[in-house]
Wavefront OBJ file of the C-alpha trace (Angstrom):
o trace
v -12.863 -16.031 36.994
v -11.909 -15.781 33.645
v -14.172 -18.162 31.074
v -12.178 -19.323 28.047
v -13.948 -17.393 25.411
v -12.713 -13.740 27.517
v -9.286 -15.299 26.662
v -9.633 -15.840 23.181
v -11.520 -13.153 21.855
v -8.542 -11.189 22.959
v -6.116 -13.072 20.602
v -6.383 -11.053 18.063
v -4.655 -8.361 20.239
v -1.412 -8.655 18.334
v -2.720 -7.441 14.881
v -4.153 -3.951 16.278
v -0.667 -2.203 15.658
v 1.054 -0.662 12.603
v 4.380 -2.481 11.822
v 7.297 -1.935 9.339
v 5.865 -2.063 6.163
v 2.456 -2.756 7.168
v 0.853 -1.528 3.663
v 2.424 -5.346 2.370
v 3.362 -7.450 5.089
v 0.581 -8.191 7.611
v 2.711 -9.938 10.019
v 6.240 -11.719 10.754
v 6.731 -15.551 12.793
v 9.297 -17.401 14.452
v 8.530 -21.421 14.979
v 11.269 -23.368 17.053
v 10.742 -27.196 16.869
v 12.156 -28.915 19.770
v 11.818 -33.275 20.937
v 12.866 -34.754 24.200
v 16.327 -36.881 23.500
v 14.752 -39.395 25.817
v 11.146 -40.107 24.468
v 9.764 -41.275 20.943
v 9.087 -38.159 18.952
v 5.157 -37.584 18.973
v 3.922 -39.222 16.193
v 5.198 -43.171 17.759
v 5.047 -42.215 21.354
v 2.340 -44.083 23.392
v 0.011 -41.802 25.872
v 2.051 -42.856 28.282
v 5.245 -40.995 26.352
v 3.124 -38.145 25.469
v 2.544 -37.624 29.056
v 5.458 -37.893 29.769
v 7.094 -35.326 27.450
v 3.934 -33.241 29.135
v 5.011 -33.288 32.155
v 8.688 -32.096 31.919
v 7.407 -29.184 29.784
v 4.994 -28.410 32.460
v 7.635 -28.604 35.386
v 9.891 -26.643 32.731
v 7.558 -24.004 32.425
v 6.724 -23.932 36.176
v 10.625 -23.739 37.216
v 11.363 -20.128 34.900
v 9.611 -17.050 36.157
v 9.527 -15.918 32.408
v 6.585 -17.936 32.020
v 4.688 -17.201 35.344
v 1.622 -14.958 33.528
v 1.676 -17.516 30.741
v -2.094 -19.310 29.493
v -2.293 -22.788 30.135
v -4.953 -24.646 27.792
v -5.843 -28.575 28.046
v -6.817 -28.977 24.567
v -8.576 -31.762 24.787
v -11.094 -29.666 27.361
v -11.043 -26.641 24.685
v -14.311 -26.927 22.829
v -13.593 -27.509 18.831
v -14.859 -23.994 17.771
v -12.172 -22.264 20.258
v -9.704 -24.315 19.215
v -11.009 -23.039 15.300
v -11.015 -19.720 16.946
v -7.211 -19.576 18.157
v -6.194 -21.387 14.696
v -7.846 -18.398 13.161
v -6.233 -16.174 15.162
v -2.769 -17.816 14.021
v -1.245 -18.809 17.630
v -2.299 -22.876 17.185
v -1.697 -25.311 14.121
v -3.976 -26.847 11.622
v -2.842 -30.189 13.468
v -3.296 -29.195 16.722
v -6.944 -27.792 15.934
v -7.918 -31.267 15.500
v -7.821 -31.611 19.415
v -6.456 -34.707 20.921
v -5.024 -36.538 24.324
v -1.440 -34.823 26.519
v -1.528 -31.522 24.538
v -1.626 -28.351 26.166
v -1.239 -24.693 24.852
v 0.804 -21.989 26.376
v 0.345 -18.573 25.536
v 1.569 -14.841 26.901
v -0.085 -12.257 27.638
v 0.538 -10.408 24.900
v -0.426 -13.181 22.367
v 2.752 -12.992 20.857
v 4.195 -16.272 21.934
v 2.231 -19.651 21.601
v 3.936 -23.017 22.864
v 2.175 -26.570 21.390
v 3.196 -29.375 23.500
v 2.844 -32.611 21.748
v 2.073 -31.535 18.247
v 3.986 -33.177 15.578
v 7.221 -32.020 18.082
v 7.205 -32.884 21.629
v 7.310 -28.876 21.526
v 6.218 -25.945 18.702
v 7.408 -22.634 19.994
v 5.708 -19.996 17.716
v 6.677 -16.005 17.906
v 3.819 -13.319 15.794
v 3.867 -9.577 15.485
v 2.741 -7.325 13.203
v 4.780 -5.832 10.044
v 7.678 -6.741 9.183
v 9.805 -7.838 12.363
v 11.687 -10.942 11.460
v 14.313 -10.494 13.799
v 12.209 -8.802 16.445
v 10.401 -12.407 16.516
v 13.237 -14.286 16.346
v 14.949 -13.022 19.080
v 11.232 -13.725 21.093
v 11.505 -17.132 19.689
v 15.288 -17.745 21.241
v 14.805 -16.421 24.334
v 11.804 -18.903 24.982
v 13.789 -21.554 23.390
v 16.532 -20.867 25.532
v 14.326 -20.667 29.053
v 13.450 -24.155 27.943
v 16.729 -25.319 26.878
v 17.955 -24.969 30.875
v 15.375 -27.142 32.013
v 15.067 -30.185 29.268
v 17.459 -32.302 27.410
v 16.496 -31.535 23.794
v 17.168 -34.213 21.014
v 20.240 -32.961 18.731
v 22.853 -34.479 16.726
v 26.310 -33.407 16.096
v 26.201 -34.609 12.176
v 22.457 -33.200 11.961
v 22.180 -30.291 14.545
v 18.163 -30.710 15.953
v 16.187 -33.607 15.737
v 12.516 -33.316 14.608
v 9.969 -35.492 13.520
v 9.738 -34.522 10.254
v 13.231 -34.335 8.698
v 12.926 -31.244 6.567
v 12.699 -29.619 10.077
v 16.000 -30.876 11.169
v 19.237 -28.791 11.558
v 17.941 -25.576 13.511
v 14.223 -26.713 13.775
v 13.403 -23.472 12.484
v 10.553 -21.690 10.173
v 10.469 -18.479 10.071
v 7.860 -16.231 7.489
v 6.499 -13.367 6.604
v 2.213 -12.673 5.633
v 2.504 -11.208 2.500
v -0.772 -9.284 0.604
v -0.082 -8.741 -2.447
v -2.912 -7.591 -4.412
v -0.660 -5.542 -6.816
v 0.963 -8.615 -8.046
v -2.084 -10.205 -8.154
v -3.818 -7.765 -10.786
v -1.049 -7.169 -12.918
v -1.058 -10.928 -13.259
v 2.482 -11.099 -12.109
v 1.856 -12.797 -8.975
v 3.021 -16.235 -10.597
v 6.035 -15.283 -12.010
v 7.123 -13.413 -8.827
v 6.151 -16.678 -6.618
v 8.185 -19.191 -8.847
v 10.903 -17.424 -8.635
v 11.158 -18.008 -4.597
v 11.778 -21.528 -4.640
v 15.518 -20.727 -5.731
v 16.631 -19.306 -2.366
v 15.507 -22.067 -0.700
v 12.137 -20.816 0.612
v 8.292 -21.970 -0.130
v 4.817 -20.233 -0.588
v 1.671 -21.116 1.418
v -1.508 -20.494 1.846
v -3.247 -18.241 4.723
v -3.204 -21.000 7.100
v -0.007 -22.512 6.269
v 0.612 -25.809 4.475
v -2.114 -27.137 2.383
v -4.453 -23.937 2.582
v -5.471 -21.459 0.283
v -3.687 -18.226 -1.581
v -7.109 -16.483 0.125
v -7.578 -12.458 0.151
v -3.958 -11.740 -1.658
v -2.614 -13.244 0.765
v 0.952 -15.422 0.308
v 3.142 -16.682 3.268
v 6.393 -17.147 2.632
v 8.818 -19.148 4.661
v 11.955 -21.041 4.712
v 12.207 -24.603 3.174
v 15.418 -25.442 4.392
v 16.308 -25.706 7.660
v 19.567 -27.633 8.067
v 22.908 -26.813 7.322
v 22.507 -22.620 7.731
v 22.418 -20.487 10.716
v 19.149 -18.919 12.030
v 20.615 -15.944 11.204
v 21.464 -16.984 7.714
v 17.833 -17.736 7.610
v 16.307 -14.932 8.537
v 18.711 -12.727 6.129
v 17.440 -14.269 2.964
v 13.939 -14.405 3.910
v 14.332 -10.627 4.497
v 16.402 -10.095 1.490
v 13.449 -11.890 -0.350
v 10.628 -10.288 0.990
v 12.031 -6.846 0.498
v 12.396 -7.913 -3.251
v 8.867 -8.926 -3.572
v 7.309 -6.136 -1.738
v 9.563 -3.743 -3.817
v 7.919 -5.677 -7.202
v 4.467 -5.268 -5.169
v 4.678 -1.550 -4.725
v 5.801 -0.787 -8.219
v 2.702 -3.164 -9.118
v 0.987 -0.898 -7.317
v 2.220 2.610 -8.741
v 1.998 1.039 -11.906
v -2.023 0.597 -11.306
v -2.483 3.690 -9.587
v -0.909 5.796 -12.011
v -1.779 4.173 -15.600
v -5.172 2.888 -14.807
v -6.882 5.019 -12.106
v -9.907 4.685 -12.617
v -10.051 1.056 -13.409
v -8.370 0.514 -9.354
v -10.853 2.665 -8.409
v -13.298 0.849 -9.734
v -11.707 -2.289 -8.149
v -12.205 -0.286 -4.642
v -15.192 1.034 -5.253
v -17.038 -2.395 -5.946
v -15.906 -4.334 -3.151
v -16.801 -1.020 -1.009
v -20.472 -1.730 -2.835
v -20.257 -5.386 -2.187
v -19.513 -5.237 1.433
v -22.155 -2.221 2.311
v -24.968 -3.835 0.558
v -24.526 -7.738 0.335
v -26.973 -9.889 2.358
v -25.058 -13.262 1.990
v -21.008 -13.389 1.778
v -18.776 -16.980 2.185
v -15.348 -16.268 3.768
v -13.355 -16.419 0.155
v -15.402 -13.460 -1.357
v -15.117 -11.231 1.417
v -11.582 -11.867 1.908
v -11.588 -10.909 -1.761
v -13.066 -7.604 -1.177
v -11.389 -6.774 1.874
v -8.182 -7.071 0.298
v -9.141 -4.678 -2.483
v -10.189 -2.162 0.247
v -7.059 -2.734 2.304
v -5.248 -1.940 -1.129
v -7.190 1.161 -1.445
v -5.833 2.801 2.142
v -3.019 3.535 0.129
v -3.344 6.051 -1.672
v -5.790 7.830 0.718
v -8.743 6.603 -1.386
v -10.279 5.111 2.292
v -9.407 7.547 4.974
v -11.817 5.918 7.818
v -9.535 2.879 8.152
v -6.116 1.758 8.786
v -4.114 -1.408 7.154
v -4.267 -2.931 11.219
v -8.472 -2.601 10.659
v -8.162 -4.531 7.613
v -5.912 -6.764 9.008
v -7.983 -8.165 12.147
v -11.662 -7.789 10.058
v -9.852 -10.118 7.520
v -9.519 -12.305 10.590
v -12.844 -11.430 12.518
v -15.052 -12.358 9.062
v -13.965 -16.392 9.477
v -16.426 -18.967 10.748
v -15.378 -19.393 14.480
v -15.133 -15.759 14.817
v -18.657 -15.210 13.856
v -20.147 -17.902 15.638
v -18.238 -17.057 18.733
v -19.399 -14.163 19.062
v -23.245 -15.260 18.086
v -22.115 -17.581 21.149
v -21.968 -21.277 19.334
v -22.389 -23.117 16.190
v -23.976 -22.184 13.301
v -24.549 -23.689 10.045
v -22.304 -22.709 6.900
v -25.727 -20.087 5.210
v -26.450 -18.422 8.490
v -22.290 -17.744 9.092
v -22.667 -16.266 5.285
v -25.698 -14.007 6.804
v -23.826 -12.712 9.567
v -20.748 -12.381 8.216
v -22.735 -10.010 5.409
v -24.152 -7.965 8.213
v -21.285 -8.241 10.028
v -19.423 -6.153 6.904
v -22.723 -4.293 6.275
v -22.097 -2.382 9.999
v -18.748 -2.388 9.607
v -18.668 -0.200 6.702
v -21.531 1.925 6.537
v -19.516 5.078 7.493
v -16.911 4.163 4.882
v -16.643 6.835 1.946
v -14.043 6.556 -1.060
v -12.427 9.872 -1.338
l 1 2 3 4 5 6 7 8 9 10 11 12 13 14 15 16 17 18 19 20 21 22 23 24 25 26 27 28 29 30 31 32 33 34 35 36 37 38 39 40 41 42 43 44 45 46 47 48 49 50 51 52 53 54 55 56 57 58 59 60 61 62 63 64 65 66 67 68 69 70 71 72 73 74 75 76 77 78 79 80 81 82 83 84 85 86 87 88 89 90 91 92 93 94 95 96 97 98 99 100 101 102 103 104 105 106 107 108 109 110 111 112 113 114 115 116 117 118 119 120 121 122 123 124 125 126 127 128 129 130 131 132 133 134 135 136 137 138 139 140 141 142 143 144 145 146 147 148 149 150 151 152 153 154 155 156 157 158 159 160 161 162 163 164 165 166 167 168 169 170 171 172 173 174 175 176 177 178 179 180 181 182 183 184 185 186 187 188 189 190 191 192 193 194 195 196 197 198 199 200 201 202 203 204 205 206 207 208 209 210 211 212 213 214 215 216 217 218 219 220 221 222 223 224 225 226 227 228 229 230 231 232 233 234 235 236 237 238 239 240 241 242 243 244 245 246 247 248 249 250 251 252 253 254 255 256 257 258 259 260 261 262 263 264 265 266 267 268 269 270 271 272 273 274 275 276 277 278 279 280 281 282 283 284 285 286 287 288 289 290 291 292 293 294 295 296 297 298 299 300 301 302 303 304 305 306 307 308 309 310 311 312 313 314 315 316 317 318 319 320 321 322 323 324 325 326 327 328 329 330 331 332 333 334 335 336 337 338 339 340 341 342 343 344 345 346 347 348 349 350 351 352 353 354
């Protein structure tokens, strides 16, 4: 029988391929919010409600063969570093990492599709690949929607299209974004400048982890803001517009570098390649740091022993539950530094700057 940590250590599975323009976007998501029309919306429903709403997504689920291979997890019976595991791994919310009563996960077998029952929404469907694949993911994200939409009665309005909890969600329900790294941007000291200039089209910048996190490792999502009053479609086609613009700034950031200061990037590359073969205590923000500057270096063929996917997932395999998953429980915050350093020590011994 399958124990719950063979599950998640595969849920990283999704980040092992190369993309559309992997070298600046890491990855591409779809989130549909969706409520019950005939129960509270999460936050004021009773147990009783929330059990409620849990049920007819179960018996949903259970009545569509498209969801027949699908992961069922009772968070509540998911231990607190899993759940820290799978936020990690980008397929469950910051809120829903906090555990709680009538909340399940779904997730498919590829990893690609996560469904969080009773988050802030009766129901969070969330659609990840690699690259850039916006409408690739949004197409995922409808077609669940849709298997889902035959079954339940979903809360809309004909003045305000779908009802969420939160009412900058309402209209389509949808967020879609792109992982940006922009480390280009970031040197240059441009990064700013390019960032406030996104708020105009109607979109917002986050942090790794979504709302409230941290700019960590270069990294920038960027997502829609607004939600009602335009298409998913319309969506997704400034989003793209937007994201080509910025990784178009971000590449000639990058020429710019490469070809007026050589051997000051080089240098960039070469101590973080230092850092992370010789260190003997790293914290998750410095490595991310120096990951990002070796992920920049793939480029130009200056690191031929790894790809932009290998940066990708060690970005991902250096954070806390990670490493104490695999060390097989909790540790405290100096001995996750310790591994994480010898983690990165093994990792790159065989890595040579050309």
């Amino acid at each position: 029988m399958t124990s719950i940590f063979d599950f998640i250590k595969s849920s990283d599975r999704w980040l092992y391929h190369d993309g559309p323009l992997h070298h600046s976007i890491v990855s591409s998501r779809a989130r549909y919010a969706r409520n019950l029309a005939h129960l509270p919306f999460a936050p004021r429903a009773k147990p009783p409600e929330l059990r409620a709403v849990l049920e007819s997504v179960d018996a949903a689920i259970a009545a569509s063969s498209y969801f027949q291979d699908f992961k069922r997890l009772t968070i509540s019976e998911v231990h607190s570093l899993y759940r820290l595991y799978l936020k990690e791994s980008h397929l469950l919310s910051a809120e829903f990492e906090h555990g709680g009563e009538n909340r399940v996960l779904y997730i498919s077998p590829d990893y690609r599709i996560s469904i969080m029952v009773n988050e802030e929404d009766h129901i969070r469907i969330q659609c990840l690949d690699c690259g850039f694949q916006l409408s690739r993911v949004l197409a995922l994200c409808d077609e669940v929607e849709a298997q889902l939409d035959a079954q339940l009665n979903f809360a809309r309005s004909e003045r305000f299209g779908v009802l969420t909890a939160c009412p900058t969600n309402a209209g389509t329900g949808l967020r879609l974004s792109v992982m940006l790294h922009l480390p280009g941007l970031v040197i240059v000291n441009k990064i700013d400048e390019i960032l406030d200039s996104i708020g105009r089209y109607g979109l917002t910048v986050r942090g790794i982890w979504g709302e409230n996190s941290e700019n960590l490792g270069d990294l920038f999502q960027v997502s829609n803001e607004v939600t009602m009053g335009k298409t998913p479609e319309e969506i997704r086609t400034v989003l793209e517009s937007v994201a080509e613009q910025v990784v178009e700034r971000e590449l000639d950031a990058r020429d710019a570098l490469f070809d007026q200061k050589p051997l000051v990037v080089h240098d960039l590359i070469a101590r973080a390649l230092a850092v992370l073969q010789n260190a003997q205590i790293l914290d998750s923000a410095e490595a991310l740091a120096h990951l990002s500057k070796m992920r920049l270096g793939i480029d130009r063929g200056h690191i031929q022993a790894l790809t932009h996917p290998d940066l990708s997932r060690l970005m991902v395999e250096v954070q806390p539950a990670h490493l104490q998953c695999k060390e097989g429980g909790q540790l405290s915050a100096e001995r996750r530094d310790t591994l994480r350093a010898r983690f990165l020590r093994d990792r790159m011994k065989d890595v040579r700057l050309n």
